[in-house]
HTML snippet that shows the backbone in 3Dmol.js (N, CA, C, O; Angstrom):
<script src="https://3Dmol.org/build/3Dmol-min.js"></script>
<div id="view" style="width:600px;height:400px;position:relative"></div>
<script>
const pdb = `
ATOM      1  N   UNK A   1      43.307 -53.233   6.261  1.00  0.00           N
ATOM      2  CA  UNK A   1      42.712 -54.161   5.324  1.00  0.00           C
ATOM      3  C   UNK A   1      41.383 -54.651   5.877  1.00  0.00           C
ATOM      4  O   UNK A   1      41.195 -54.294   7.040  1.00  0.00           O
ATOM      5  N   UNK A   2      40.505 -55.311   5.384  1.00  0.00           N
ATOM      6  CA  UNK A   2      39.294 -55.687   5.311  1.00  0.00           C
ATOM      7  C   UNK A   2      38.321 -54.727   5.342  1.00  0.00           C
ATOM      8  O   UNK A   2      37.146 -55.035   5.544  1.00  0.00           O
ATOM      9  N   UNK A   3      38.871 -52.972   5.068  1.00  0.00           N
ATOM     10  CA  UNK A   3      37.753 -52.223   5.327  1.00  0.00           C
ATOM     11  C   UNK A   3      36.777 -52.223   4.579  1.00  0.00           C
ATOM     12  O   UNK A   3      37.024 -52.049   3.386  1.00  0.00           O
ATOM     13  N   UNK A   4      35.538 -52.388   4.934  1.00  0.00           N
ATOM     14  CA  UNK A   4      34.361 -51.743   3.704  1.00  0.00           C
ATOM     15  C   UNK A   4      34.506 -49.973   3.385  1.00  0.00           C
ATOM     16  O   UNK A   4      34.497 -49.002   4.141  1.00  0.00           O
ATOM     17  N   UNK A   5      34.640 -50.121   1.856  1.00  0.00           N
ATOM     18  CA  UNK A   5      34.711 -48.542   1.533  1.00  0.00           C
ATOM     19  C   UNK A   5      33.488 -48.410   0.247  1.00  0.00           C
ATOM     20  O   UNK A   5      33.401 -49.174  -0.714  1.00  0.00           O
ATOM     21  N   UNK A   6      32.726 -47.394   0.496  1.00  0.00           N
ATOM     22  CA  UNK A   6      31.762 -47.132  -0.549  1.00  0.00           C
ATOM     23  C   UNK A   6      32.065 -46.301  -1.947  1.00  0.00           C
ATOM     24  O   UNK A   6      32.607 -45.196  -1.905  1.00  0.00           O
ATOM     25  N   UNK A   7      31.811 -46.703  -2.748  1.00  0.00           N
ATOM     26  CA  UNK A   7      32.668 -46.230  -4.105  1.00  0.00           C
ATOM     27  C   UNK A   7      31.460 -45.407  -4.973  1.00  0.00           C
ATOM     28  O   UNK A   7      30.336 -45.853  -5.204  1.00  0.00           O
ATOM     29  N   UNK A   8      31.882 -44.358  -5.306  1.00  0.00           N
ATOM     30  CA  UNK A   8      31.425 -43.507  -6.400  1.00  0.00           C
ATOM     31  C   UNK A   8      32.005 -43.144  -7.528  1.00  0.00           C
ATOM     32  O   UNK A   8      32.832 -42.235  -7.447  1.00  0.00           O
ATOM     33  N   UNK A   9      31.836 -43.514  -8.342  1.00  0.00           N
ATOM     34  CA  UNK A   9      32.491 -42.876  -9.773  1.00  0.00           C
ATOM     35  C   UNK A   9      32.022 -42.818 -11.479  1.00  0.00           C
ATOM     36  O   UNK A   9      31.212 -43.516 -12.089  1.00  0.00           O
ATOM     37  N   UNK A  10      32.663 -41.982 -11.821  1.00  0.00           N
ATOM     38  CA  UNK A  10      32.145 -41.406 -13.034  1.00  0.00           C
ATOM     39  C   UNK A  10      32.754 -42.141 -14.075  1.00  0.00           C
ATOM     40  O   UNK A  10      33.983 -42.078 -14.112  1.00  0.00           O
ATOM     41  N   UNK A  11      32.110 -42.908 -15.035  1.00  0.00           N
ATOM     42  CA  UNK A  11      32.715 -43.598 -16.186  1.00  0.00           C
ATOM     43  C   UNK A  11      32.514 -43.223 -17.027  1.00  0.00           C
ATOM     44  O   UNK A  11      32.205 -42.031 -17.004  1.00  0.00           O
ATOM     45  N   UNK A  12      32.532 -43.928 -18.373  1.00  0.00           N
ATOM     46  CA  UNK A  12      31.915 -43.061 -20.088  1.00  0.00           C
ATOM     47  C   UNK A  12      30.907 -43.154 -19.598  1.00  0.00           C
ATOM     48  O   UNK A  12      30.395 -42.072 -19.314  1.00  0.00           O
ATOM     49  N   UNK A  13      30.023 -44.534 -19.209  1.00  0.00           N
ATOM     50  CA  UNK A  13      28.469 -44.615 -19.545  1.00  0.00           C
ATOM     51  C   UNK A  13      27.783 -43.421 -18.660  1.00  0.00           C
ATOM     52  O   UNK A  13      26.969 -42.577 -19.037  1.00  0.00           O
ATOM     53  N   UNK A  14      28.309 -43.593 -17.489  1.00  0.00           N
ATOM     54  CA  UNK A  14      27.811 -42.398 -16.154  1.00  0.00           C
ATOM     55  C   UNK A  14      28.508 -42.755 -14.742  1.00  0.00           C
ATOM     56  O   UNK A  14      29.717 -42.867 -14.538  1.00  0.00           O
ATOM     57  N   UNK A  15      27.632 -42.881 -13.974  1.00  0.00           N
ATOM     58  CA  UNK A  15      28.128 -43.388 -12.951  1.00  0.00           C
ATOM     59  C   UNK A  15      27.574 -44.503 -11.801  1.00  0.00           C
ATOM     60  O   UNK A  15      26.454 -44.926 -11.512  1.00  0.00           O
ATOM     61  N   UNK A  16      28.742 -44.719 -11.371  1.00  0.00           N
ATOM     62  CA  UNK A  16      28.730 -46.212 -10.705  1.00  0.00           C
ATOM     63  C   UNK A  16      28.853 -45.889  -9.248  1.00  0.00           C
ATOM     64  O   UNK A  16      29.711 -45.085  -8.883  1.00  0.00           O
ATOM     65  N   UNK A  17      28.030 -46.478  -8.377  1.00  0.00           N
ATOM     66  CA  UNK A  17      27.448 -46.945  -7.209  1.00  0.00           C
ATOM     67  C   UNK A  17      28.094 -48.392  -6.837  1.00  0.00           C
ATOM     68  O   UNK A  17      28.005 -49.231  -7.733  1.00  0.00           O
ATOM     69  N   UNK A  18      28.662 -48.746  -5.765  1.00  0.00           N
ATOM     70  CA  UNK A  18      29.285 -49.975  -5.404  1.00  0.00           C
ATOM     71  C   UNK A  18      29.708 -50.236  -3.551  1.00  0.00           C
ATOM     72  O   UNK A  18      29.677 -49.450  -2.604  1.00  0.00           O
ATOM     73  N   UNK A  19      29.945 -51.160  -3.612  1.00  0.00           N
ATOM     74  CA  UNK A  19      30.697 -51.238  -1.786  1.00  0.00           C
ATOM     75  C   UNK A  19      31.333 -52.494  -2.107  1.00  0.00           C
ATOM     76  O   UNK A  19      30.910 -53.550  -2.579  1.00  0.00           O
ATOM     77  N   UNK A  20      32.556 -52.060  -1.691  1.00  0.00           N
ATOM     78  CA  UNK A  20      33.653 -53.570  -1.764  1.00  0.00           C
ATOM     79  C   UNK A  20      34.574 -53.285  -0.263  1.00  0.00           C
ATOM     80  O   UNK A  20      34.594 -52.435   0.627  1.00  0.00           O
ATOM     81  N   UNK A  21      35.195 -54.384  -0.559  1.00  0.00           N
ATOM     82  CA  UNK A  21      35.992 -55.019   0.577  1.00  0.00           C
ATOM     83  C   UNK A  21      37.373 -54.372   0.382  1.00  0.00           C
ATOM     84  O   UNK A  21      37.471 -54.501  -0.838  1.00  0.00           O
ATOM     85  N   UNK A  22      38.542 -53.742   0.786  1.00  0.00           N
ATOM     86  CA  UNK A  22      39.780 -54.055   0.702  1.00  0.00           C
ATOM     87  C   UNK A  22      40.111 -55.058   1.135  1.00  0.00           C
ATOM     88  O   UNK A  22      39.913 -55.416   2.296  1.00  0.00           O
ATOM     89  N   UNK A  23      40.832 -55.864   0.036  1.00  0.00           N
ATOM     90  CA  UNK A  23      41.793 -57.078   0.256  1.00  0.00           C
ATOM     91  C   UNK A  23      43.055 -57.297   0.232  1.00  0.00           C
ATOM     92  O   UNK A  23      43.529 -58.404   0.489  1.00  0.00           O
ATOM     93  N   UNK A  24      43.827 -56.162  -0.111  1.00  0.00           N
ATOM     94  CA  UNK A  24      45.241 -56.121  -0.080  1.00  0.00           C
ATOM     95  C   UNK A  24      45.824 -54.174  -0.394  1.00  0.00           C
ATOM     96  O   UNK A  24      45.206 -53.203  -0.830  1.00  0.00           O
ATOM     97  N   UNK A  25      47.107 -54.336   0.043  1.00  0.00           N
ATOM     98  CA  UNK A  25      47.383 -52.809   0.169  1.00  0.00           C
ATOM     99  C   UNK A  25      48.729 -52.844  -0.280  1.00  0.00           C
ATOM    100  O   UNK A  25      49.672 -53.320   0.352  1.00  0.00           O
ATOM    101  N   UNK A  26      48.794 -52.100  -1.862  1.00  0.00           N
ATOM    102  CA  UNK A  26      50.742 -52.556  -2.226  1.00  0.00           C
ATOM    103  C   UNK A  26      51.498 -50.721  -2.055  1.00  0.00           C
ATOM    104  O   UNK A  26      51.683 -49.835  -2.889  1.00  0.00           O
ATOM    105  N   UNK A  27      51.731 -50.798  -0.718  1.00  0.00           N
ATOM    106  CA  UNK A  27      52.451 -49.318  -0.773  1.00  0.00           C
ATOM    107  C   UNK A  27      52.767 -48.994  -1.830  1.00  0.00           C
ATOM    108  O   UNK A  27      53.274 -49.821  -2.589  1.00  0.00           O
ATOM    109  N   UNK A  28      52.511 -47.314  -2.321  1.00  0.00           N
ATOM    110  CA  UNK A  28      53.325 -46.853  -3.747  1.00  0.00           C
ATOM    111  C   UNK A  28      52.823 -47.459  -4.774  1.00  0.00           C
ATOM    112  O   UNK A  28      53.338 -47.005  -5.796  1.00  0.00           O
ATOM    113  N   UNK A  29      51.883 -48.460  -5.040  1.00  0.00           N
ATOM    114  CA  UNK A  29      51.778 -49.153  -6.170  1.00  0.00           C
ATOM    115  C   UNK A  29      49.973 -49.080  -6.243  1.00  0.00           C
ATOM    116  O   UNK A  29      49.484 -48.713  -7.311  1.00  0.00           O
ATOM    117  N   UNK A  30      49.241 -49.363  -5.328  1.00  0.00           N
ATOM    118  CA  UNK A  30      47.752 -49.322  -5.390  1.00  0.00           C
ATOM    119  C   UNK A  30      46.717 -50.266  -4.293  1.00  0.00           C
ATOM    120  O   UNK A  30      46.670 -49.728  -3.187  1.00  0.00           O
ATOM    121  N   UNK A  31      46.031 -51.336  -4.374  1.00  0.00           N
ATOM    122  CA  UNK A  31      45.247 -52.078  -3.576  1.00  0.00           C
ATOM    123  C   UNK A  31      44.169 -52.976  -4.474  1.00  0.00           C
ATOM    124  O   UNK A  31      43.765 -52.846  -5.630  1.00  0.00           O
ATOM    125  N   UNK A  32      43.967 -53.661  -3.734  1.00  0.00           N
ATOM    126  CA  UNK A  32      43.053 -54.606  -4.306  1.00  0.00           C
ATOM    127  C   UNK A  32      41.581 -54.865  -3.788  1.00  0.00           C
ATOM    128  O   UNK A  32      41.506 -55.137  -2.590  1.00  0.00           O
ATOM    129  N   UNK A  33      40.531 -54.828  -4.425  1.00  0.00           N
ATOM    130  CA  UNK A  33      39.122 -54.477  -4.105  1.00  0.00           C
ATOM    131  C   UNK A  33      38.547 -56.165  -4.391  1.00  0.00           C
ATOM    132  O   UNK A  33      38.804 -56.950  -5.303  1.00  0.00           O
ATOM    133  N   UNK A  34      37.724 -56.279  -3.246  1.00  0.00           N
ATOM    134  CA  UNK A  34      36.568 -57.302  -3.615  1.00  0.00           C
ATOM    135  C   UNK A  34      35.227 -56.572  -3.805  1.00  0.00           C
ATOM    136  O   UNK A  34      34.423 -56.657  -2.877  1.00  0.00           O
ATOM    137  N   UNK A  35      34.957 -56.004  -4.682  1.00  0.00           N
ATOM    138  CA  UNK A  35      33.259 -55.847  -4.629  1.00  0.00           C
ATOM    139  C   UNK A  35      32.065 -56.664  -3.808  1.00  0.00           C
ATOM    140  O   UNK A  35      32.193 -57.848  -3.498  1.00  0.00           O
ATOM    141  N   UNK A  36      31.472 -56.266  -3.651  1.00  0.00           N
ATOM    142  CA  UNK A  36      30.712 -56.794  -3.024  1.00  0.00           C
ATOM    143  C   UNK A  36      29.210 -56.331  -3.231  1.00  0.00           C
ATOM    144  O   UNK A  36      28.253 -57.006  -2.849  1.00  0.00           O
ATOM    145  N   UNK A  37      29.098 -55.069  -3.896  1.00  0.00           N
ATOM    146  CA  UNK A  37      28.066 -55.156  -4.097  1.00  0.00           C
ATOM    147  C   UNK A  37      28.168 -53.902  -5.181  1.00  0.00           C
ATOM    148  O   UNK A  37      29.186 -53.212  -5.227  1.00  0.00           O
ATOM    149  N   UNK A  38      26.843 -53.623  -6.192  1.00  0.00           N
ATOM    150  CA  UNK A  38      26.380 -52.716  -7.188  1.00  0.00           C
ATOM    151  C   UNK A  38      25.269 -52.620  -7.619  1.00  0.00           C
ATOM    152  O   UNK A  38      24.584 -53.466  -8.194  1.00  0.00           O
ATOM    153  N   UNK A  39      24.953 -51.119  -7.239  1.00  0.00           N
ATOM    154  CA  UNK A  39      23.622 -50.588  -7.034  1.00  0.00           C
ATOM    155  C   UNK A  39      22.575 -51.485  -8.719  1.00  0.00           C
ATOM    156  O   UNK A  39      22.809 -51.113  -9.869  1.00  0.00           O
ATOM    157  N   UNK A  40      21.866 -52.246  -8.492  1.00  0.00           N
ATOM    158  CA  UNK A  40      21.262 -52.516  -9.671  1.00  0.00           C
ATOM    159  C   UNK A  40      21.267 -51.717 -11.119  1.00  0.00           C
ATOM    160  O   UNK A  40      21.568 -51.873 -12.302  1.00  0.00           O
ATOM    161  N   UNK A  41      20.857 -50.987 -10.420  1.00  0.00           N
ATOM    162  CA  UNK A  41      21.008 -49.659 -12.068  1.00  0.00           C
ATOM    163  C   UNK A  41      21.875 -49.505 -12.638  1.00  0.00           C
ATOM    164  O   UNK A  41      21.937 -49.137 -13.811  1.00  0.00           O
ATOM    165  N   UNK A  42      23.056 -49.857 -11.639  1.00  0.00           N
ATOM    166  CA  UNK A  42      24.574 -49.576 -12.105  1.00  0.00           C
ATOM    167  C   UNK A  42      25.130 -50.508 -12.954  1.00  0.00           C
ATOM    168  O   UNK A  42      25.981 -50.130 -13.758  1.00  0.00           O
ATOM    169  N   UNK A  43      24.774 -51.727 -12.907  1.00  0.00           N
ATOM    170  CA  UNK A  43      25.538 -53.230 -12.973  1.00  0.00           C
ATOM    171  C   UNK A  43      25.685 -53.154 -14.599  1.00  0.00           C
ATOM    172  O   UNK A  43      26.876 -53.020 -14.884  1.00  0.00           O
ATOM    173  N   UNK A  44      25.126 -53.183 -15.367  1.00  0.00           N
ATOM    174  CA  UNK A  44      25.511 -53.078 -16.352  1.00  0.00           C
ATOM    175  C   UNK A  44      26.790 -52.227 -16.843  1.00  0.00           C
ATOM    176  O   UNK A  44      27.829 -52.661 -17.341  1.00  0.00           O
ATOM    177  N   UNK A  45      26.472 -51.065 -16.600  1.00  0.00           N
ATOM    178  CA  UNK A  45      27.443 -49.758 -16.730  1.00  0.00           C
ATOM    179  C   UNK A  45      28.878 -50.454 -15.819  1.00  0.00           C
ATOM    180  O   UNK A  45      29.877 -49.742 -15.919  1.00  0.00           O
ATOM    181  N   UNK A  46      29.011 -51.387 -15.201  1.00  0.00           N
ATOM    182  CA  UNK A  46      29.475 -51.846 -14.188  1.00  0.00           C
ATOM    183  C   UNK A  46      30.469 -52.796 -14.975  1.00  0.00           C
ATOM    184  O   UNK A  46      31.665 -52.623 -15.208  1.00  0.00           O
ATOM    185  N   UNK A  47      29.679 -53.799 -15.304  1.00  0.00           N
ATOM    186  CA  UNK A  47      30.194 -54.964 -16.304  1.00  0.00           C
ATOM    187  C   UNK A  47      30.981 -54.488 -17.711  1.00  0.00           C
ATOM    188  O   UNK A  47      31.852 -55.023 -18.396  1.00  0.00           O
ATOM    189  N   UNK A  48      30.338 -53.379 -17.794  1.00  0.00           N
ATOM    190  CA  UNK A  48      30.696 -52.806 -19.321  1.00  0.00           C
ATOM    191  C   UNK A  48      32.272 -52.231 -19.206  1.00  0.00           C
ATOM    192  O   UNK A  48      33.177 -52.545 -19.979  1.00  0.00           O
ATOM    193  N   UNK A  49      32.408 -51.195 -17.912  1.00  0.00           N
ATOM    194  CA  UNK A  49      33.924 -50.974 -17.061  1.00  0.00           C
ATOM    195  C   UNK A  49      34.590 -52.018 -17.229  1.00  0.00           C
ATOM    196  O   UNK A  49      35.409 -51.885 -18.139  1.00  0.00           O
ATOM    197  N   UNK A  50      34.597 -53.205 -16.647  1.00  0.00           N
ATOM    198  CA  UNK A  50      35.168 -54.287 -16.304  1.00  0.00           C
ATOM    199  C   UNK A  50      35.455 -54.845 -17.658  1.00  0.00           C
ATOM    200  O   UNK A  50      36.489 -55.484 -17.851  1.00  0.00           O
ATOM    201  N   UNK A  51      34.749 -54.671 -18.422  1.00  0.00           N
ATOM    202  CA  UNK A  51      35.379 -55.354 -19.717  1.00  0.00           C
ATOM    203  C   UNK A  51      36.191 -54.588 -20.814  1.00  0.00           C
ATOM    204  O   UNK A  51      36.707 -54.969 -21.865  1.00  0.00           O
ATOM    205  N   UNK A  52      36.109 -53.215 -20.112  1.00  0.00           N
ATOM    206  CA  UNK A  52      36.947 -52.478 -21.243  1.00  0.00           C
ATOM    207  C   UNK A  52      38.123 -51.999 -20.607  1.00  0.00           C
ATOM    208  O   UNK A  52      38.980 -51.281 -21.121  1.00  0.00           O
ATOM    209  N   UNK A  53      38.088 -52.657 -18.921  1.00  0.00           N
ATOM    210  CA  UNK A  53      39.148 -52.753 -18.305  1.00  0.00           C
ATOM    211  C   UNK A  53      40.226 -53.608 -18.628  1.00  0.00           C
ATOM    212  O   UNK A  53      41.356 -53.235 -18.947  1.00  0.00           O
ATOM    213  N   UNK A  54      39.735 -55.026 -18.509  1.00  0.00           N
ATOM    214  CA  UNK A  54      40.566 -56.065 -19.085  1.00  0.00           C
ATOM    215  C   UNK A  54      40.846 -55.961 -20.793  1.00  0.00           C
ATOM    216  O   UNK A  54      41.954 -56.357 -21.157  1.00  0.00           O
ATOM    217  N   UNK A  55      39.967 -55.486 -21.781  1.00  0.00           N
ATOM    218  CA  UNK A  55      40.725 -55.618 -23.068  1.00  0.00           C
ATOM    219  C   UNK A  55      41.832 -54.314 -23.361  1.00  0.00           C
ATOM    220  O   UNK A  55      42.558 -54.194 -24.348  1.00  0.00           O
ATOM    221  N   UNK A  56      41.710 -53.277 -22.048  1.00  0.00           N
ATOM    222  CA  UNK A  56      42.755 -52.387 -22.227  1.00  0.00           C
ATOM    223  C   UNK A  56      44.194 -52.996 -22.188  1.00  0.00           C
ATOM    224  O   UNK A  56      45.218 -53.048 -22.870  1.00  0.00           O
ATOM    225  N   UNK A  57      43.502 -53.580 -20.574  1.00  0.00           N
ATOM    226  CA  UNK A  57      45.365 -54.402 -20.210  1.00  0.00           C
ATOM    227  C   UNK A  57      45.694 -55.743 -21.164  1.00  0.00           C
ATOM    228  O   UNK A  57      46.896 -55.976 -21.289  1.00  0.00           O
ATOM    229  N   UNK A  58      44.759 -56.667 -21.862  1.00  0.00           N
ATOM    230  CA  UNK A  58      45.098 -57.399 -22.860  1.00  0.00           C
ATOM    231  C   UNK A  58      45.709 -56.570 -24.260  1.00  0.00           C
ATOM    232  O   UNK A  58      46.484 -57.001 -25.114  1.00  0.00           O
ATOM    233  N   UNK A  59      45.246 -55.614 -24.185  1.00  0.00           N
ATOM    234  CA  UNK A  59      46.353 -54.987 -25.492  1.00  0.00           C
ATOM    235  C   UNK A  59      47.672 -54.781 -25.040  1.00  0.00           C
ATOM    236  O   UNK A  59      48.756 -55.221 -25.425  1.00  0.00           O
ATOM    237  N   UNK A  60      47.327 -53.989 -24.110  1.00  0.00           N
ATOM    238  CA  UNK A  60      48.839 -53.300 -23.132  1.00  0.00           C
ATOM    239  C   UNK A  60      49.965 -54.630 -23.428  1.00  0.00           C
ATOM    240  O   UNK A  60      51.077 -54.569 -23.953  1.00  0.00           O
ATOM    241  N   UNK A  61      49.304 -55.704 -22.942  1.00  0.00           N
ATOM    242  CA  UNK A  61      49.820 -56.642 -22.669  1.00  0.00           C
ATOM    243  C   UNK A  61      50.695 -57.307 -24.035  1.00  0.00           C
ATOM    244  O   UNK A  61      51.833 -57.735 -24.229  1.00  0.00           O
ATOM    245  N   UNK A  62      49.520 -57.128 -24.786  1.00  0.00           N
ATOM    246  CA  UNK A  62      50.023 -57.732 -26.619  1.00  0.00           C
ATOM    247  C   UNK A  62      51.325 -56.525 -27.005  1.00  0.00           C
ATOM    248  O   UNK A  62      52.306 -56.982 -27.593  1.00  0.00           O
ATOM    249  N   UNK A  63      51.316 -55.083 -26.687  1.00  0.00           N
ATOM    250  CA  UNK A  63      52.175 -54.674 -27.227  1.00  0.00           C
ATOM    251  C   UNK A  63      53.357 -54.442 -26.836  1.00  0.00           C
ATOM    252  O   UNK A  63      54.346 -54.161 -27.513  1.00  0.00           O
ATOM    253  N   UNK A  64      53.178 -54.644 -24.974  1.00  0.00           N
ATOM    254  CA  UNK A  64      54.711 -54.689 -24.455  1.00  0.00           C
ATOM    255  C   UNK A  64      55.247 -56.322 -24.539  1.00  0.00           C
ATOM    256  O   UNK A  64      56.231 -56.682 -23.892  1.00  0.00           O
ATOM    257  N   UNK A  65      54.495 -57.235 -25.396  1.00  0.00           N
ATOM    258  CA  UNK A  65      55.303 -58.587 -25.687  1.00  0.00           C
ATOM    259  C   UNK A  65      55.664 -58.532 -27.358  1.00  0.00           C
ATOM    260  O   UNK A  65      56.477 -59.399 -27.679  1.00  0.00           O
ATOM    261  N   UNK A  66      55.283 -57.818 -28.271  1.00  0.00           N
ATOM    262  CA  UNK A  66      55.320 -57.635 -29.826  1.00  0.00           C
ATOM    263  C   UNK A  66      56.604 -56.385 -29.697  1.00  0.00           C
ATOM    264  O   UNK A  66      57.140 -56.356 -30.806  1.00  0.00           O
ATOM    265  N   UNK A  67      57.159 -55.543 -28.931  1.00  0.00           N
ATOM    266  CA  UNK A  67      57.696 -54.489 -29.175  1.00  0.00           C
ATOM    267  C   UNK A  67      58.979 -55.053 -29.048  1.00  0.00           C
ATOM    268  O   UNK A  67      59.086 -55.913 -28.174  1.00  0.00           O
ATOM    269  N   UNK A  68      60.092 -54.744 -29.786  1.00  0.00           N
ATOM    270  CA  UNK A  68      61.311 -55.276 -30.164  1.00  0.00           C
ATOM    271  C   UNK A  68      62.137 -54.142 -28.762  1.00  0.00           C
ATOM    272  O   UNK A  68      61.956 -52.970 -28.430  1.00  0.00           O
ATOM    273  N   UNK A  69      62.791 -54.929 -28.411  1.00  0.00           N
ATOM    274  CA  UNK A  69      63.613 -54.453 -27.411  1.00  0.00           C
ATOM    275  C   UNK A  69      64.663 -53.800 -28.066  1.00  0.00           C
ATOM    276  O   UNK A  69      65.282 -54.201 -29.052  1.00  0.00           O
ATOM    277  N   UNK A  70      64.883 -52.273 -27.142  1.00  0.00           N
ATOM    278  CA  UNK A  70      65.861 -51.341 -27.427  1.00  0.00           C
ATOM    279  C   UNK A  70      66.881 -51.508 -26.875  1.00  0.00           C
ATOM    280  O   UNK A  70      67.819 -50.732 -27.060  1.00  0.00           O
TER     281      UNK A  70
END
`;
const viewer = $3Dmol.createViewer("view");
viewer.addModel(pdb, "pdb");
viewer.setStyle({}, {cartoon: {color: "spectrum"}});
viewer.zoomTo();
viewer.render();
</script>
């Protein structure tokens, strides 16, 4: 934990440039990132991720609480 790891990746818009922190490590399950930084050019394309991140899991969220239990 606390490593700095440099991030590259390909989104819809293009791609993203970043360096964050690990802050936590859930065996089998994933980890948790502090950003820390994004290449200027990127930040938008950046913000735009992040928000179509959270209204994914806010649906997710609306339909595993609306779905009638089997």
């Amino acid at each position: 934990m606390d490593a700095t790891v440099k991030l590259n990746f390909l989104v819809e818009d293009g791609a993203i440039t970043a360096e964050a922190t690990v802050r936590y490590v859930k065996t089998g399950s994933g980890l948790g990132l502090q950003f820390k930084s994004v290449r200027s050019e990127d930040q938008v394309r950046f913000a735009t991720m992040i928000k179509r991140l959270i209204n994914t899991a806010l649906a997710d969220q609306r339909r595993a609480t609306s779905s009638p239990m089997v």
